[in-house]
N, C-alpha and C positions, 0 to 999 in steps of 0.2 A: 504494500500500500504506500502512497506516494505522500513526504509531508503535507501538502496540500491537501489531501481526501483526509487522512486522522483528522489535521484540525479542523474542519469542517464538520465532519463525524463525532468529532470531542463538542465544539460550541456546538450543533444540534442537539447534542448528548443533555448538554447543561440548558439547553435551553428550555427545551421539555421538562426538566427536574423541575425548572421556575415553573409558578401558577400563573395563572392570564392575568389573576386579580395585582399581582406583584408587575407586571408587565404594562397595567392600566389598561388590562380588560383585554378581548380577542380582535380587535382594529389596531391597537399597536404591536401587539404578539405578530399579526400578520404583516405589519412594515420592518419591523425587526427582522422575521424572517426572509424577507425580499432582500432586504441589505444582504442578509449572509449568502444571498446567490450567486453574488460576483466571486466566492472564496469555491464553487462546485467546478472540479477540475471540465476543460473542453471535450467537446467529443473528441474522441479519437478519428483520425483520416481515413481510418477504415470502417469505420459505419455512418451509417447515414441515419436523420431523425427526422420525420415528413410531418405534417399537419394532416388528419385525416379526420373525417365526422363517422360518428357510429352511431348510426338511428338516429342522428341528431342532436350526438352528444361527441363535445371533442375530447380528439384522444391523440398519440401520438404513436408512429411506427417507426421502432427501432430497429437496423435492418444490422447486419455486417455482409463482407461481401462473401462471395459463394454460399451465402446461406438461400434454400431451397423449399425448408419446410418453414411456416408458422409457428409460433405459441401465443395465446391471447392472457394475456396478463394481466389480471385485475388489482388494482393497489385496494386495499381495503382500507377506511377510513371515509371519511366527508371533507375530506380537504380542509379540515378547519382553517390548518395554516399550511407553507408551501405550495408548491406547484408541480404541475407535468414536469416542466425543468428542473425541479429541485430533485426529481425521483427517479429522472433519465438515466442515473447514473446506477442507478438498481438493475433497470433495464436492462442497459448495455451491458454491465457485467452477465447477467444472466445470459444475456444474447452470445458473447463470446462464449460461454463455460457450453452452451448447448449448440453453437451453430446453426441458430433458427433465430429469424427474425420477432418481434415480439411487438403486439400489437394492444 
């Protein structure tokens, strides 16, 4: 793992530990977490991340290359806080360790 992903991984870590009410409620818990997306390493050159709609809900496809088959990956949660981007890097990992894009 790259210093950039732990400390990313560490301040998510702690940031979850805090309560929203210490944060000033889920509006600033959510700008706080926007700020720490500039610290989520880039995709890698070797996969690709597309904007795609499912029924009308957006979602994003992680691809890497010569991958052939699919997996549909559902993040569980209501997004309180974070984003697509902040959990891309879940994805990817996945994506590489299976050689299957992930949608």
């Amino acid at each position: 793992m790259s210093l950039r992903a732990y400390l990313l991984r560490a301040s998510l870590h702690l940031l979850a530990k805090r309560s929203t009410r210490s944060l000033g409620g889920v509006a600033e818990w959510r700008r706080s977490s926007a700020r720490a997306e500039r610290f989520i390493p880039r995709v890698p050159r070797d996969f690709n991340v597309s904007p795609v709609h499912a029924g009308g809900v957006k979602a994003e496809m992680v691809s890497c290359q010569g991958s052939e088959r699919d997996i549909l990956y559902l993040h569980g949660g209501g997004y309180v806080v974070g984003s697509a981007f902040s959990r891309s890097h879940l994805a990817i990992g996945e994506s590489r360790a299976c050689a299957r894009a992930m949608h």
